[in-house]
PyMOL Python script that loads the backbone (N, CA, C, O; Angstrom):
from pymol import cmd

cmd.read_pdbstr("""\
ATOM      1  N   UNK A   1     -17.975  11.748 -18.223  1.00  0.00           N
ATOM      2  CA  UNK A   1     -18.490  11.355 -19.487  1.00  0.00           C
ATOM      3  C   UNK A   1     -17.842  10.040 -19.888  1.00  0.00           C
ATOM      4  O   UNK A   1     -16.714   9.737 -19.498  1.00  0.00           O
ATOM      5  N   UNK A   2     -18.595   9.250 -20.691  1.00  0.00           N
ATOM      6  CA  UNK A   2     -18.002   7.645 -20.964  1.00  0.00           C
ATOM      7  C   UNK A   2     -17.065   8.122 -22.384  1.00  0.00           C
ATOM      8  O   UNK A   2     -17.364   8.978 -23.216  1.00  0.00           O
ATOM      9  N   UNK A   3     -16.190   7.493 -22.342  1.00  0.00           N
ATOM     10  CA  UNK A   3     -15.657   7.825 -24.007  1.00  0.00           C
ATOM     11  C   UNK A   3     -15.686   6.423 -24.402  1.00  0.00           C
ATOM     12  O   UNK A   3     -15.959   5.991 -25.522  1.00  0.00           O
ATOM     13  N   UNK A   4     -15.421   5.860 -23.520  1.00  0.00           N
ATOM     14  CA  UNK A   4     -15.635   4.172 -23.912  1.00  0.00           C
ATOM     15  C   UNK A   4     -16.635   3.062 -22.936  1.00  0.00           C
ATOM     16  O   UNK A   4     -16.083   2.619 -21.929  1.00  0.00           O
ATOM     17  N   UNK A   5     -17.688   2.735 -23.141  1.00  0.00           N
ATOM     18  CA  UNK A   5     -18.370   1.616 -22.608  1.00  0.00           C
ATOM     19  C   UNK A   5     -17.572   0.503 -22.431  1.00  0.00           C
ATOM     20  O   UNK A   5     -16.904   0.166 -23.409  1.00  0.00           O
ATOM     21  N   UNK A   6     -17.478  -0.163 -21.397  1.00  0.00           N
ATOM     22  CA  UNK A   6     -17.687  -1.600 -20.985  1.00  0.00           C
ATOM     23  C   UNK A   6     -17.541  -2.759 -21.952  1.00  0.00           C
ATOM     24  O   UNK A   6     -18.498  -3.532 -21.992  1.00  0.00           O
ATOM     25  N   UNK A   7     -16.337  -3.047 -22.865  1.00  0.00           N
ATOM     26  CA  UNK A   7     -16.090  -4.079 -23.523  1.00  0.00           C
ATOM     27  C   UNK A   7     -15.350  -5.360 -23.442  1.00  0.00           C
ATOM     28  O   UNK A   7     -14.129  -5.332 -23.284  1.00  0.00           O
ATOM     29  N   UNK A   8     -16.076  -6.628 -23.550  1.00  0.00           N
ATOM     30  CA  UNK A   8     -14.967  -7.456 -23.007  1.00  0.00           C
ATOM     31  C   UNK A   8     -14.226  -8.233 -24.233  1.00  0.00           C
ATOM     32  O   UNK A   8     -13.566  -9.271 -24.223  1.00  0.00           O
ATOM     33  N   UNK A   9     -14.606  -7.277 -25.378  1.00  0.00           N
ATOM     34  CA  UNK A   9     -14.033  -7.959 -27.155  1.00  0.00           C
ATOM     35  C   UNK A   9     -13.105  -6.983 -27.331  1.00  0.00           C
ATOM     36  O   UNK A   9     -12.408  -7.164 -28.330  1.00  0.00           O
ATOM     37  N   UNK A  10     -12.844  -5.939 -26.653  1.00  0.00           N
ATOM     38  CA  UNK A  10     -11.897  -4.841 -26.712  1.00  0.00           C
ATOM     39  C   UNK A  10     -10.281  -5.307 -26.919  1.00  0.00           C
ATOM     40  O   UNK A  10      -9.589  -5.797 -26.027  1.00  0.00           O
ATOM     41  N   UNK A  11     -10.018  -5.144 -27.762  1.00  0.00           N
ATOM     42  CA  UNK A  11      -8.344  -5.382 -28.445  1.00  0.00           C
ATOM     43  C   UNK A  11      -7.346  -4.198 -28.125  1.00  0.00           C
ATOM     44  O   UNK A  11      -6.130  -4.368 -28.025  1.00  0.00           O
ATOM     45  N   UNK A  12      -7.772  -3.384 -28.024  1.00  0.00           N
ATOM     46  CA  UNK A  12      -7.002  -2.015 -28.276  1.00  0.00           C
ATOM     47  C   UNK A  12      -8.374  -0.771 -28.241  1.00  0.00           C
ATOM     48  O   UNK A  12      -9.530  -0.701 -28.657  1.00  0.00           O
ATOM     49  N   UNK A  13      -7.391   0.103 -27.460  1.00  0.00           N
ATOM     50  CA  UNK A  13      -7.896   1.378 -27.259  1.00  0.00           C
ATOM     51  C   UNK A  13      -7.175   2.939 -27.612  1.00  0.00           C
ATOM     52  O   UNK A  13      -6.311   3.118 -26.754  1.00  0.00           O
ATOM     53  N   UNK A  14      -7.203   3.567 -28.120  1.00  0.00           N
ATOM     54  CA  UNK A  14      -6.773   5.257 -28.216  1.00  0.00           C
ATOM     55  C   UNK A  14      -7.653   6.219 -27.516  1.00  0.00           C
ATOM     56  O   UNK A  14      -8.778   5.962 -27.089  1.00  0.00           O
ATOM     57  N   UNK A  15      -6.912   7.577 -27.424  1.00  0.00           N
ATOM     58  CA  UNK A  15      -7.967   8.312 -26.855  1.00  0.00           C
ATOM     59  C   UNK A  15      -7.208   9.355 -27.674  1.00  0.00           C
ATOM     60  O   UNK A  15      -6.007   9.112 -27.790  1.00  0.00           O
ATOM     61  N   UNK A  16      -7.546  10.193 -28.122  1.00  0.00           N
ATOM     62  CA  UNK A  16      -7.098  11.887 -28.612  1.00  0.00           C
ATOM     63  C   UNK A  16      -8.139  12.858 -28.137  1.00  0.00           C
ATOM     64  O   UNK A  16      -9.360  12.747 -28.247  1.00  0.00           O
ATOM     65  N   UNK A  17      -7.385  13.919 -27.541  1.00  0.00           N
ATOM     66  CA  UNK A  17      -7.483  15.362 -26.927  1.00  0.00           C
ATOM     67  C   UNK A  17      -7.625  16.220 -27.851  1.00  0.00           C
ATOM     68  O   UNK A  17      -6.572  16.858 -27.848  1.00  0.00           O
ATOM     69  N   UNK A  18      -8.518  16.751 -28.903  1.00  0.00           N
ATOM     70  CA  UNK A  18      -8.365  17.475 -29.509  1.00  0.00           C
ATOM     71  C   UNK A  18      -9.027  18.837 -28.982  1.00  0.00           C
ATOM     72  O   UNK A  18      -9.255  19.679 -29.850  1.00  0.00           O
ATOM     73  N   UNK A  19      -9.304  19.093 -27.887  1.00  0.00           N
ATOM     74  CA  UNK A  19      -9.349  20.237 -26.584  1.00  0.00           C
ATOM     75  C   UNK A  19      -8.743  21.251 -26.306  1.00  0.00           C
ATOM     76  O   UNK A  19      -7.585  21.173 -26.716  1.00  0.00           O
ATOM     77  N   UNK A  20      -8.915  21.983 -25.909  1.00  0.00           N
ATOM     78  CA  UNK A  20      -7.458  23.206 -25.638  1.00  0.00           C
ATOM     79  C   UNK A  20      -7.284  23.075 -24.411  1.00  0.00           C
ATOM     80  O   UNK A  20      -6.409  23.750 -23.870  1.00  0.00           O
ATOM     81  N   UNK A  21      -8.121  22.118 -23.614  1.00  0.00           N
ATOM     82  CA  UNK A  21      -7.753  21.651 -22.107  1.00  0.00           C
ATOM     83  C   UNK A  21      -7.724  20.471 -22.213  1.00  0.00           C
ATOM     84  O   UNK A  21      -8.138  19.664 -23.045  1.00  0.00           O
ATOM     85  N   UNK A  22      -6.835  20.387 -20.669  1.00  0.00           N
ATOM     86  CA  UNK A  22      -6.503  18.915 -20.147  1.00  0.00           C
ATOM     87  C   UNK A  22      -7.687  17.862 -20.097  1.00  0.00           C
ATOM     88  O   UNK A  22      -8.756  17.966 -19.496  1.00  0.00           O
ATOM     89  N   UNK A  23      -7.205  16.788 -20.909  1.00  0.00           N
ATOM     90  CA  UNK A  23      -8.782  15.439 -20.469  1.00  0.00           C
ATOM     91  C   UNK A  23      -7.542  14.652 -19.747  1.00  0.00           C
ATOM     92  O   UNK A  23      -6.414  14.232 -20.006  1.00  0.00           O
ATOM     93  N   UNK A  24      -8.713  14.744 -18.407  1.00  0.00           N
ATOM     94  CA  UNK A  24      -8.423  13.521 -17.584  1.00  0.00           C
ATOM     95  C   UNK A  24      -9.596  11.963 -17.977  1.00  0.00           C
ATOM     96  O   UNK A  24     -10.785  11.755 -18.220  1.00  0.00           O
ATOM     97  N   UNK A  25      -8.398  11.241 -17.837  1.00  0.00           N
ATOM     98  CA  UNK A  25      -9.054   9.984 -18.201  1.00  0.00           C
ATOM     99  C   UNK A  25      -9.279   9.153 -17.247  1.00  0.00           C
ATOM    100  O   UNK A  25      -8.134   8.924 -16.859  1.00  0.00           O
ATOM    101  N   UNK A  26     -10.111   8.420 -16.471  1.00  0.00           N
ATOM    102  CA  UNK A  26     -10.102   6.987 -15.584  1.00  0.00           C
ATOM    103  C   UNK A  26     -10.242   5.584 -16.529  1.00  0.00           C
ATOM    104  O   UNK A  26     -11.190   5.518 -17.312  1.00  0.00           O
ATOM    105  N   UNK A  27      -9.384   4.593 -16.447  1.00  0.00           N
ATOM    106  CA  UNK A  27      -9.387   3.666 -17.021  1.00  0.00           C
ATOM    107  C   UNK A  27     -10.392   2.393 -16.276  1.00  0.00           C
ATOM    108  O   UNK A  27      -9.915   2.159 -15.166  1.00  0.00           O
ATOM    109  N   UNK A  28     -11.178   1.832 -16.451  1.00  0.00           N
ATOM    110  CA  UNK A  28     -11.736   0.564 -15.748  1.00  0.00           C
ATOM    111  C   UNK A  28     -12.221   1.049 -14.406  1.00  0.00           C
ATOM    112  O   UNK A  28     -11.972   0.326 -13.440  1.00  0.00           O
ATOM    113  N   UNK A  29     -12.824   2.082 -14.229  1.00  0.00           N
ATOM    114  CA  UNK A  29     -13.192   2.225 -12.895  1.00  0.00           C
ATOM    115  C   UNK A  29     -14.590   3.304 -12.956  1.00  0.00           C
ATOM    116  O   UNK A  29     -15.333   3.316 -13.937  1.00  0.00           O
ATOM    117  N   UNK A  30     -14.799   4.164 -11.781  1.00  0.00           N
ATOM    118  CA  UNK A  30     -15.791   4.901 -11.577  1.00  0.00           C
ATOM    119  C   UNK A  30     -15.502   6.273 -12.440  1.00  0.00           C
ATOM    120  O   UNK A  30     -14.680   6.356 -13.353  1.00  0.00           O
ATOM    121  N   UNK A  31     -16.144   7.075 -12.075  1.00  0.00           N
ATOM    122  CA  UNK A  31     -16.081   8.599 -12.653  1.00  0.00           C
ATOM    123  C   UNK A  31     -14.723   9.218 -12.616  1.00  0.00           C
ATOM    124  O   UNK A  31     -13.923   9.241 -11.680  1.00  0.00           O
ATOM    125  N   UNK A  32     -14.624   9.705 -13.789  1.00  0.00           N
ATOM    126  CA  UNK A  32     -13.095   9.991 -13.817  1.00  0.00           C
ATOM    127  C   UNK A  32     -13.078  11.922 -12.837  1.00  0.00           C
ATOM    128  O   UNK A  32     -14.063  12.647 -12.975  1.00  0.00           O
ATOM    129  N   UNK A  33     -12.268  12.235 -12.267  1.00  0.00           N
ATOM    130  CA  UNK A  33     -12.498  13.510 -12.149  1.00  0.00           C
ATOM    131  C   UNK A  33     -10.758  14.278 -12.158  1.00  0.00           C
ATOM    132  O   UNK A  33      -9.789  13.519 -12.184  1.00  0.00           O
ATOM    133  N   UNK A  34     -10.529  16.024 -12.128  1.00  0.00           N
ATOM    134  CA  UNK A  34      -9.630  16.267 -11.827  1.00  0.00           C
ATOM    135  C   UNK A  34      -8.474  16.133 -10.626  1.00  0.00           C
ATOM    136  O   UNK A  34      -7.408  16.738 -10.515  1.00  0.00           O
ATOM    137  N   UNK A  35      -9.166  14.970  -9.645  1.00  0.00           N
ATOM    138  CA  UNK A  35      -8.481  14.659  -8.543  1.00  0.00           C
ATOM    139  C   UNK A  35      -8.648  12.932  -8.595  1.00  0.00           C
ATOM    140  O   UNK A  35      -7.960  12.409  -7.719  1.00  0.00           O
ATOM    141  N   UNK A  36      -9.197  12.229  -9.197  1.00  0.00           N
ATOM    142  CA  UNK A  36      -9.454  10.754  -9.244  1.00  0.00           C
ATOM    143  C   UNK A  36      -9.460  10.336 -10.566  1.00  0.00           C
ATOM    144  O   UNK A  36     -10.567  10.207 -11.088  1.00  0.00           O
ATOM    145  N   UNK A  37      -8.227  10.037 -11.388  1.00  0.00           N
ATOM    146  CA  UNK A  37      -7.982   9.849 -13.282  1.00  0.00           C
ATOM    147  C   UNK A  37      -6.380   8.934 -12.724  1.00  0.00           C
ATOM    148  O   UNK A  37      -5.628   8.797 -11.759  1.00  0.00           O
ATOM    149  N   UNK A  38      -6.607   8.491 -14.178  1.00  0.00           N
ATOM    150  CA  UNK A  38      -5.628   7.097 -14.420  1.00  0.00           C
ATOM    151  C   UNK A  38      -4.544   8.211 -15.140  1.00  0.00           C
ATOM    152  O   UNK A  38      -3.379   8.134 -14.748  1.00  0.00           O
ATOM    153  N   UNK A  39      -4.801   9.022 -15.954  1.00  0.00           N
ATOM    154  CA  UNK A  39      -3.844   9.956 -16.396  1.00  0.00           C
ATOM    155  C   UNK A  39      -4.639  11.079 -16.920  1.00  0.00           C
ATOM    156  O   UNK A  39      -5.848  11.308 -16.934  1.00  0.00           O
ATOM    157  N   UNK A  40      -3.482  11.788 -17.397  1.00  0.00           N
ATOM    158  CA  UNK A  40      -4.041  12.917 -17.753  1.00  0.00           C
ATOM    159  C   UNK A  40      -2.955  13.442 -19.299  1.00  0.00           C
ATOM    160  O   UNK A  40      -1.732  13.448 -19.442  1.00  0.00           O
ATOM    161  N   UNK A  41      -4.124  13.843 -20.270  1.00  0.00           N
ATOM    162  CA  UNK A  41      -3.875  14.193 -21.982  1.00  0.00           C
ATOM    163  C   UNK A  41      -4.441  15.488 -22.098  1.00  0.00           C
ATOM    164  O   UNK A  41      -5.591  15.926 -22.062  1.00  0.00           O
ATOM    165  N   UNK A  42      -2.899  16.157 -22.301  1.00  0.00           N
ATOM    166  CA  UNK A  42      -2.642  17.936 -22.736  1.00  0.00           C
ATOM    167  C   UNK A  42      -3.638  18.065 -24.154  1.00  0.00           C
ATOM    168  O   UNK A  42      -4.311  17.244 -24.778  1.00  0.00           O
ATOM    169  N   UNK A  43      -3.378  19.463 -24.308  1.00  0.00           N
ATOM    170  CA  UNK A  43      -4.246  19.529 -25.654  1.00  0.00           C
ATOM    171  C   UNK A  43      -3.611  18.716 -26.840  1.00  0.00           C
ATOM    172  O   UNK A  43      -2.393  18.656 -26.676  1.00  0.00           O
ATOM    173  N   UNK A  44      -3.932  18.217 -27.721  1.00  0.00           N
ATOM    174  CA  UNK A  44      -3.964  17.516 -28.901  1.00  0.00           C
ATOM    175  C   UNK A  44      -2.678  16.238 -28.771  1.00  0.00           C
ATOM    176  O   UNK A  44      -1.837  15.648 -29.450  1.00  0.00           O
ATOM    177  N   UNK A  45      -3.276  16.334 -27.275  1.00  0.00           N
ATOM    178  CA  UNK A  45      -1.904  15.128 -26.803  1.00  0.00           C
ATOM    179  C   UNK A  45      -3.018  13.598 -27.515  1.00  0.00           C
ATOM    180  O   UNK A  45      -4.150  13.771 -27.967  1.00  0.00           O
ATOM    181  N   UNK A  46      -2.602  12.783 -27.468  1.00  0.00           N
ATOM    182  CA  UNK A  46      -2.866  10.878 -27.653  1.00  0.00           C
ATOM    183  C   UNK A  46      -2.268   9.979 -26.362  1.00  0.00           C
ATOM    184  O   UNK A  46      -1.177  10.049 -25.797  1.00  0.00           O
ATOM    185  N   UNK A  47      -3.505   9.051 -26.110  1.00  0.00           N
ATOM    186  CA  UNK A  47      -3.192   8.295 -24.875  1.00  0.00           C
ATOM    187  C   UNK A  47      -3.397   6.615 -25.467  1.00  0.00           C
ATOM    188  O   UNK A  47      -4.314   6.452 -26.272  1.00  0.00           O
ATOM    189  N   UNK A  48      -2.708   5.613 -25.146  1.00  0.00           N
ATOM    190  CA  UNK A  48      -2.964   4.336 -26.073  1.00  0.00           C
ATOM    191  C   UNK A  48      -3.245   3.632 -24.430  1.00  0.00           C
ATOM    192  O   UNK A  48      -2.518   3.859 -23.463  1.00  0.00           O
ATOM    193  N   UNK A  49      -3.817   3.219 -24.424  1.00  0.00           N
ATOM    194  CA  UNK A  49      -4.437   2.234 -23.466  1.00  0.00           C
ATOM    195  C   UNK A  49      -3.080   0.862 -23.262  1.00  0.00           C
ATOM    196  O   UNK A  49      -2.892   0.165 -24.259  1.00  0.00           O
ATOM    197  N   UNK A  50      -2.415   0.630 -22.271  1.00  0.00           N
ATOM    198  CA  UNK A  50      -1.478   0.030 -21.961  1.00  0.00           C
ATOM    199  C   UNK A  50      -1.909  -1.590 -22.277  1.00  0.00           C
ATOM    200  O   UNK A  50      -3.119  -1.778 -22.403  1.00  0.00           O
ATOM    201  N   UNK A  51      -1.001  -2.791 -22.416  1.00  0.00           N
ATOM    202  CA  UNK A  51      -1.679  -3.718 -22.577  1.00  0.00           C
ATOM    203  C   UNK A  51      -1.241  -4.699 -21.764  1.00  0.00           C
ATOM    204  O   UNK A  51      -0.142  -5.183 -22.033  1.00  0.00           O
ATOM    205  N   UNK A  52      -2.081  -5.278 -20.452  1.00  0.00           N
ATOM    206  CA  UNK A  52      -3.290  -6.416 -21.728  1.00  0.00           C
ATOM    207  C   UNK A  52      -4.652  -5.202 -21.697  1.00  0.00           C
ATOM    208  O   UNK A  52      -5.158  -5.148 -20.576  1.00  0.00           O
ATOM    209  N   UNK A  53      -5.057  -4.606 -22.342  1.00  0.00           N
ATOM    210  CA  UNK A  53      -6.179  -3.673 -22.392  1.00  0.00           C
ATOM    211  C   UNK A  53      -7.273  -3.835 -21.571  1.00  0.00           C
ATOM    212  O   UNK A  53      -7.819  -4.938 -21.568  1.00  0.00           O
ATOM    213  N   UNK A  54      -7.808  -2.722 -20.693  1.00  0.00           N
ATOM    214  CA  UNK A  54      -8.837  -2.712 -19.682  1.00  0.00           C
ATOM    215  C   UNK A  54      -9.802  -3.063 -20.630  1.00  0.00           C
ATOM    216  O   UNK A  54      -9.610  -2.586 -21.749  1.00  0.00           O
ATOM    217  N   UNK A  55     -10.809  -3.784 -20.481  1.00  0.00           N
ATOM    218  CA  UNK A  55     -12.140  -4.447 -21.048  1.00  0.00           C
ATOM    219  C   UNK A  55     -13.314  -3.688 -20.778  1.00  0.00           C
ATOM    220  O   UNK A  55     -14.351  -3.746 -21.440  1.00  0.00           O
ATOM    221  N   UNK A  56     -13.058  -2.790 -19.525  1.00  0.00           N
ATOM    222  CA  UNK A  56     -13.954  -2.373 -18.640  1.00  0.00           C
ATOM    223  C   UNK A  56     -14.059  -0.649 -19.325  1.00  0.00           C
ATOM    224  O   UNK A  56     -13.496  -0.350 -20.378  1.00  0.00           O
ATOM    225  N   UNK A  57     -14.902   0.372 -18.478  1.00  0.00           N
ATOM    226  CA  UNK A  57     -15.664   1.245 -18.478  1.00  0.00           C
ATOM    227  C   UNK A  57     -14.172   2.757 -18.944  1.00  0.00           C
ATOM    228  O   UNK A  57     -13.374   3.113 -18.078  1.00  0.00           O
ATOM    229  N   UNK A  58     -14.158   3.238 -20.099  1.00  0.00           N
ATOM    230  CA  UNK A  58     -12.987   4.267 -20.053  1.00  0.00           C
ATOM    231  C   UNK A  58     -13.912   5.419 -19.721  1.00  0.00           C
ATOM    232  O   UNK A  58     -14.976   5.559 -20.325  1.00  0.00           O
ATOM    233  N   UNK A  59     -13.534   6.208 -18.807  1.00  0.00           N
ATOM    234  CA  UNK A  59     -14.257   7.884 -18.744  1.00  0.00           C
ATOM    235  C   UNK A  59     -13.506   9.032 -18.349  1.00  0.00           C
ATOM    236  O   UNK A  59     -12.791   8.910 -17.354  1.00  0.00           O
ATOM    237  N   UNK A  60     -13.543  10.324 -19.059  1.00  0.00           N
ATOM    238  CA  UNK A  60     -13.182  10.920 -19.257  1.00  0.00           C
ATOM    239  C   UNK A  60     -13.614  12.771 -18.703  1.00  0.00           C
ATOM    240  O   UNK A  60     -14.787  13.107 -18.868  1.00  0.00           O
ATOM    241  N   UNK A  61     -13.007  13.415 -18.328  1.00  0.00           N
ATOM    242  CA  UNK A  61     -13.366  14.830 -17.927  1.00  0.00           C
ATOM    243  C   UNK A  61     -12.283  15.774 -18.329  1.00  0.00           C
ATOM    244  O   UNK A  61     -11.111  15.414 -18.216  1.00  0.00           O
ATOM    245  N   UNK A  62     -12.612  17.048 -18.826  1.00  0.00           N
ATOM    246  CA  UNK A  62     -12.211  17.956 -19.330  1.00  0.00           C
ATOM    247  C   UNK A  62     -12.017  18.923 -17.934  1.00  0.00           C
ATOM    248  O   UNK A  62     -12.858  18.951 -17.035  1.00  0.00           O
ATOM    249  N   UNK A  63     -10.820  19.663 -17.926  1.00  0.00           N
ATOM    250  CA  UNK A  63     -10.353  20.378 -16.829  1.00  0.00           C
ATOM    251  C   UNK A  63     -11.002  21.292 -16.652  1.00  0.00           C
ATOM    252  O   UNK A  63     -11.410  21.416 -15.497  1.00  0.00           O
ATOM    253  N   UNK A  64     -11.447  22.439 -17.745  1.00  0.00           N
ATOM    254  CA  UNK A  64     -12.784  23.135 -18.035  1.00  0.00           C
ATOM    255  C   UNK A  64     -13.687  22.929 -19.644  1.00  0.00           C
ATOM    256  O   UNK A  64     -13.454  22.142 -20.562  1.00  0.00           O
ATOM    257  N   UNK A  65     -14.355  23.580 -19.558  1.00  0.00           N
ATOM    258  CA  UNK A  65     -15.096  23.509 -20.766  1.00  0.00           C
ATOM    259  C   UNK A  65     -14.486  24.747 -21.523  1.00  0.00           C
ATOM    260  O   UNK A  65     -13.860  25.683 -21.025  1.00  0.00           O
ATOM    261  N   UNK A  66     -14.918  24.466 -23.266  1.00  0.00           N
ATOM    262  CA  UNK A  66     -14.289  25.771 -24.191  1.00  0.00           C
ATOM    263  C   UNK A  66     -15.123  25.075 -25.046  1.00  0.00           C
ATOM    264  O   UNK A  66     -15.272  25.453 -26.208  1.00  0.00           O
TER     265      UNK A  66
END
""", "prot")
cmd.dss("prot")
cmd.show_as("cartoon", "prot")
cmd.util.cbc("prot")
cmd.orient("prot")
């Protein structure tokens, strides 16, 4: 799933987990999955996008669904 489109005006990014499962995130790349993610955010964990900030495609997958 995209949580963030493809921006190249992008300043800053967050992500919050408000899930009772793990979101794996991929930063600037293809499909994020539980074996191919840039990191990974516990439940009601927060992830800040490192800087100089990816411009590119953020996506995201949930470990299971609830």
């Amino acid at each position: 799933m995209t949580l963030l489109a493809s921006n190249a005006a992008r300043r800053m990014a967050t992500v919050f987990n408000d899930s009772t499962q793990v979101l794996y995130i991929k930063v600037g790349a293809a499909t994020a999955s539980t074996s191919s993610y840039t990191t990974q955010i516990a439940s009601n964990g927060y992830y800040e996008v490192p800087f100089p900030v990816c411009t590119g495609i953020i996506d995201g997958i949930w470990a299971s669904a609830n």
